[in-house]
Legacy VTK file of the C-alpha trace (Angstrom):
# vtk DataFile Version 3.0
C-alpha trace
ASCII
DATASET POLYDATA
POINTS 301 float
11.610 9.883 31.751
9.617 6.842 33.119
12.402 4.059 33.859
11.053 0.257 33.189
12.255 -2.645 33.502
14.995 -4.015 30.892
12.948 -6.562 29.214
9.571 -6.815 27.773
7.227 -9.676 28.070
6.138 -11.200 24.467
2.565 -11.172 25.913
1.221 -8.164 27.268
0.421 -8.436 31.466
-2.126 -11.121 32.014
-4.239 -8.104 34.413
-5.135 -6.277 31.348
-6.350 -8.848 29.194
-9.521 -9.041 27.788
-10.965 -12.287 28.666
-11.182 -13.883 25.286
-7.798 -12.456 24.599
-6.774 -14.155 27.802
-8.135 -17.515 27.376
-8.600 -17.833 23.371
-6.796 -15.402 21.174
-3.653 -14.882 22.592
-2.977 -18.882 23.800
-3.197 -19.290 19.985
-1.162 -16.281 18.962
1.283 -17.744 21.296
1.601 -21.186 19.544
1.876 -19.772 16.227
4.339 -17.079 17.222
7.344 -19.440 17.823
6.995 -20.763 14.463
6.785 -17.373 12.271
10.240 -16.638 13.728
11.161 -19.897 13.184
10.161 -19.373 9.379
11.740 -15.869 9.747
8.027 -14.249 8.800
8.045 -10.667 9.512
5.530 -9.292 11.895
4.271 -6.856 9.500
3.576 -9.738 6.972
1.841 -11.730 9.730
-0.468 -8.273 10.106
-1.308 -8.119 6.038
-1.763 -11.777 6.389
-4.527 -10.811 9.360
-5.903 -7.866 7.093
-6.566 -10.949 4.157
-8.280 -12.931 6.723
-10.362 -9.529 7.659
-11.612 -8.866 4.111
-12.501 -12.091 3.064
-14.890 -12.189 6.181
-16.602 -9.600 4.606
-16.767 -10.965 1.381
-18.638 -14.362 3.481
-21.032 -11.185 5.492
-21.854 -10.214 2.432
-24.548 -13.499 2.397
-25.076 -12.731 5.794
-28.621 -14.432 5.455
-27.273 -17.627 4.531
-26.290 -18.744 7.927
-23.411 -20.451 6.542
-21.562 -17.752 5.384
-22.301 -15.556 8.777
-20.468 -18.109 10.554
-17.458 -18.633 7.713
-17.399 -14.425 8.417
-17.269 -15.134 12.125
-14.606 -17.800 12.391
-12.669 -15.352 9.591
-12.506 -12.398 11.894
-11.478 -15.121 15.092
-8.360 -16.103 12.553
-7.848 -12.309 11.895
-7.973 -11.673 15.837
-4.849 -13.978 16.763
-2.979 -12.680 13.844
-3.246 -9.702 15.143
-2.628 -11.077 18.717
0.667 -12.910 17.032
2.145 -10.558 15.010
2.588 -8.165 18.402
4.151 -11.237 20.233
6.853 -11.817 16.866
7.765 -8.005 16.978
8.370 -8.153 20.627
10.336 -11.601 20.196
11.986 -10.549 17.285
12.615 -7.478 18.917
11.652 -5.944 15.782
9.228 -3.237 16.866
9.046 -0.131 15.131
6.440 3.046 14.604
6.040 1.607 10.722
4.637 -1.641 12.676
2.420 -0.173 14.901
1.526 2.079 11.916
0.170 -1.049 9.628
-0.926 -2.862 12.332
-3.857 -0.186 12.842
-4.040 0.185 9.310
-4.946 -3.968 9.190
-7.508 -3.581 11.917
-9.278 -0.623 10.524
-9.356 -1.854 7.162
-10.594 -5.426 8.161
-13.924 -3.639 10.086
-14.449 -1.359 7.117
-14.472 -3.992 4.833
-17.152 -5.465 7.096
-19.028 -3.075 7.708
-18.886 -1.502 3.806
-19.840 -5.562 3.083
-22.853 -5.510 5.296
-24.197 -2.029 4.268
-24.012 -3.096 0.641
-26.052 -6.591 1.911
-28.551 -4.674 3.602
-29.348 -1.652 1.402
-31.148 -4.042 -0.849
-33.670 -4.840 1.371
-33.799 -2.051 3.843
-32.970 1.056 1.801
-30.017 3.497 1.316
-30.425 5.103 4.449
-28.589 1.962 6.136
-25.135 3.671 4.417
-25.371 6.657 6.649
-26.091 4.233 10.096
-23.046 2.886 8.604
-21.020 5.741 8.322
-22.080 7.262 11.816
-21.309 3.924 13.450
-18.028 3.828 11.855
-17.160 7.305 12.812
-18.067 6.557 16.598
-16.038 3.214 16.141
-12.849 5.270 15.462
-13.152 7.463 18.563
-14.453 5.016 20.831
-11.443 2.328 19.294
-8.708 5.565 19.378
-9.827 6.030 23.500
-9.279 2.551 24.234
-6.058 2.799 22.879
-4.529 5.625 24.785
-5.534 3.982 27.891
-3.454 0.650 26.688
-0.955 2.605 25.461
-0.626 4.550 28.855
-0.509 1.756 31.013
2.358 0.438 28.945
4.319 3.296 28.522
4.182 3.647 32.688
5.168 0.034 33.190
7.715 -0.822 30.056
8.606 2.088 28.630
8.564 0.984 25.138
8.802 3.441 22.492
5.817 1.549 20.552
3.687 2.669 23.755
4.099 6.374 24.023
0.864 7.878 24.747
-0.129 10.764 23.081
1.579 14.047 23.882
4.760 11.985 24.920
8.231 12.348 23.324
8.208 10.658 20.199
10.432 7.587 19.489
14.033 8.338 18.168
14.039 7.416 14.241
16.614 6.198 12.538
19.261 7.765 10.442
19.002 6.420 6.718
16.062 8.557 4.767
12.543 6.885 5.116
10.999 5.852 2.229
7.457 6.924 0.608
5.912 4.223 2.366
7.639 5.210 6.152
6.478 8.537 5.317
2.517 8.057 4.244
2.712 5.931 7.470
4.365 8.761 9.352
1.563 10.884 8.485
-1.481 8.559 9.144
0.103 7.905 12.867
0.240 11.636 13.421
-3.137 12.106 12.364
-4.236 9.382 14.495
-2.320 10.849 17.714
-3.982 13.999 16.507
-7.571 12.173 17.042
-6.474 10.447 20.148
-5.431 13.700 21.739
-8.725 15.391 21.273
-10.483 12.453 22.927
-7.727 11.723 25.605
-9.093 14.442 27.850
-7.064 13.912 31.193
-5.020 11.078 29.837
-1.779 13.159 28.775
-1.500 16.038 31.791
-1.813 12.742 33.794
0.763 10.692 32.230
3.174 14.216 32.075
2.790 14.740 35.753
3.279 11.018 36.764
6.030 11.237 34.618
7.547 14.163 36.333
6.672 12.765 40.076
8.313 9.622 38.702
11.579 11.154 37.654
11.719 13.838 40.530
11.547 10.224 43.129
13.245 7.753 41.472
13.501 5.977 44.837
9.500 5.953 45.161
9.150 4.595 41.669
8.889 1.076 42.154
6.231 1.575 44.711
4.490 4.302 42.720
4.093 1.676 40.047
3.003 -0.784 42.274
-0.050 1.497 43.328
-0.768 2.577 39.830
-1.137 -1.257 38.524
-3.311 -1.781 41.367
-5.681 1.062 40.632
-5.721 0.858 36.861
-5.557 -2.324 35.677
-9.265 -3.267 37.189
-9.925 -0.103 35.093
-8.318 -1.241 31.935
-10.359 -4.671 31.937
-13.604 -2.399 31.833
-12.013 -0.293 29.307
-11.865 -3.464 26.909
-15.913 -3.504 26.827
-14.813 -1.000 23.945
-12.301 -3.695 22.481
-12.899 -5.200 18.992
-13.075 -8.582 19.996
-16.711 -7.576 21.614
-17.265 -5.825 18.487
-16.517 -8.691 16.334
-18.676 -11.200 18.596
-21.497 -8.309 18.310
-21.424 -8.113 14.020
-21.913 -11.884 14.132
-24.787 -12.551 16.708
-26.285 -9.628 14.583
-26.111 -11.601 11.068
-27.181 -14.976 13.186
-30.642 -13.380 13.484
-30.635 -11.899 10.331
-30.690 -7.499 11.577
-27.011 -6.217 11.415
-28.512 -2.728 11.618
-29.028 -3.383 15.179
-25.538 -3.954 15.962
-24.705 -0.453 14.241
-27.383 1.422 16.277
-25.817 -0.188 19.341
-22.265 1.223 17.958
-23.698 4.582 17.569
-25.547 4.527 21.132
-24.895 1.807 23.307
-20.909 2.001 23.045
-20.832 5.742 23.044
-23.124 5.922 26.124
-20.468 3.291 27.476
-17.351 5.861 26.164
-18.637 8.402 28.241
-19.158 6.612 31.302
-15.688 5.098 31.294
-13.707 8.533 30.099
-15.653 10.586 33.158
-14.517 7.178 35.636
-11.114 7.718 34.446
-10.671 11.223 35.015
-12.233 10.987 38.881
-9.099 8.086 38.848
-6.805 10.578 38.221
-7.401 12.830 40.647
-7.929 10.355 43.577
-4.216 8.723 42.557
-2.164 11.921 42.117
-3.999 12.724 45.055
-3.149 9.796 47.122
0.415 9.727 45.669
0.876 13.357 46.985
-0.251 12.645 50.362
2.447 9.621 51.171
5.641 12.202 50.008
LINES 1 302
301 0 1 2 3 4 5 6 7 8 9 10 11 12 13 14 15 16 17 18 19 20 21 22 23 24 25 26 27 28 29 30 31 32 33 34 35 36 37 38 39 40 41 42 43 44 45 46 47 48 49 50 51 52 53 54 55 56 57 58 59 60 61 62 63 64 65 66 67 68 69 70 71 72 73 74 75 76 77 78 79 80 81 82 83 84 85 86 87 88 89 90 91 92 93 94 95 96 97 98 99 100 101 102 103 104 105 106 107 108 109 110 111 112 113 114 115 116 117 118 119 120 121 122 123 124 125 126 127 128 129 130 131 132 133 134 135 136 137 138 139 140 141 142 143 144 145 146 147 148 149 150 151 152 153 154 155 156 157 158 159 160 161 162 163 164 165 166 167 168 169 170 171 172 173 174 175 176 177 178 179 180 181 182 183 184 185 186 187 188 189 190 191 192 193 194 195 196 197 198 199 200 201 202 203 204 205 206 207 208 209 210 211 212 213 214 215 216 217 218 219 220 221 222 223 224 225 226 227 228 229 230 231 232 233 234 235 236 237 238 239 240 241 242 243 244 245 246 247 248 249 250 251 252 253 254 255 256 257 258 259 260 261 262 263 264 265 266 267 268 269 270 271 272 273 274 275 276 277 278 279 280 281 282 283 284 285 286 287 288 289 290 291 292 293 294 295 296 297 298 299 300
């Protein structure tokens, strides 16, 4: 078991933020977190709340030509972006994480950029043809891998620094649940996460034997650990900020530059190519990483 230390930070470590996370999104999250505990607003409703904010900026892309309502979509999805940034910070104040959370928090983000990008298919079919659905479907389908690899990597960097249950990476022992009999809704949730992991663990490549045997070098040199840590921040967190190239915010500022000049199909064939090209080059990076740190590790025992 990876050991961490006994409290969490409300905001995730400032050396793996994305920059507009860093600087933007989160500095607002942060203001309006204090207050939905203060109100005693669950972080879960503060994620549907988000997920509202997500579909009606696709109802505003849907008039994508009217520059107007491109930027009413834009400065939707920048509201739905620090929900999502706050309703992390209240479960982590509230100390009311849980899988169910983490469950409907992906569901919120997924079904904000299908909205979108359902809403801008539908806009541009009428001028451009059916065949924009498929572009639309493909570039969804690469958005859900390339989004799913971005997360393990998060997710992994967590796990080895907090230990939070909420940040297991694939393939690692599953968070203890409670006693009383979920309901439906726990269940259905239940299921999408494990399908999700199931996604994330055929795109992790390296990521889980890595985590397993850091784990084990971890727990085998407890007195090490603290340094071991040290060295992995070091090496992976310059990694991580690269990694975030894949994030949504870039995605979001991508959709809306699109609609300013009028061609979202552009910003779809750039899902399709550009970011997968970019998926590629960061998962082969990663994997050389890997090697060179257990490596290096090894050599100091």
């Amino acid at each position: 078991m990876i050991r961490a230390p006994r409290s969490e930070p409300v905001r995730r470590p400032r050396e793996i933020e994305e920059v507009t996370n860093l600087f933007l999104i989160h500095p607002l999250a942060s203001r309006l977190t204090p207050l939905f505990a203060e109100l005693r607003i669950s972080a879960n409703a503060v994620s549907v709340a988000g997920m509202v904010c997500g579909v009606l900026a696709a109802v505003a892309y849907h008039h994508f030509e009217d520059r107007r309502y491109a930027v009413a979509g834009f400065m939707l999805m920048i509201v739905w972006h620090v929900m999502d940034g706050a309703d992390g910070q209240l479960a982590r104040l509230t100390h009311s994480q849980s899988q169910t959370g983490k469950v409907l928090d992906g569901i919120c983000d997924y079904v904000t950029f299908i909205a979108v990008y359902l809403s801008l298919a539908a806009a541009m079919s009428t001028t451009l043809g059916e065949w924009v659905w498929a572009l639309v479907l493909v570039a969804g389908l690469c958005h859900a891998v390339q989004s799913a690899a971005y997360e393990v990597q998060r997710e992994e960097y967590l796990a080895i620094l907090w230990r939070r249950p909420s940040a297991n990476p694939p393939g690692a022992d599953p968070p203890p649940q409670r006693a009383a009999s979920p309901s439906r809704i726990s269940r259905l949730l239940g299921v999408l996460d494990r399908l999700y992991v199931l996604v994330q663990l055929e795109i992790a490549g390296g990521s889980v034997q890595f985590h397993q045997r850091l784990a084990a070098l971890l727990e085998r040199e407890p007195e090490r650990a603290a340094s071991i840590r040290e060295r992995y921040r070091a090496t992976f967190a310059p990694a991580l900020r690269r990694w975030s190239a894949l994030s949504s915010n870039y995605r979001t500022l991508g959709i809306f530059v699109s609609a300013l000049l009028g061609a979202p199909q552009y910003y779809f064939g750039f899902e399709i190519v550009g970011f997968s090209a970019l998926l590629a080059l960061l998962m082969s990076a990663q994997r050389v990483r890997y090697a060179r740190f257990l490596q290096s590790v090894a050599a100091t025992e």
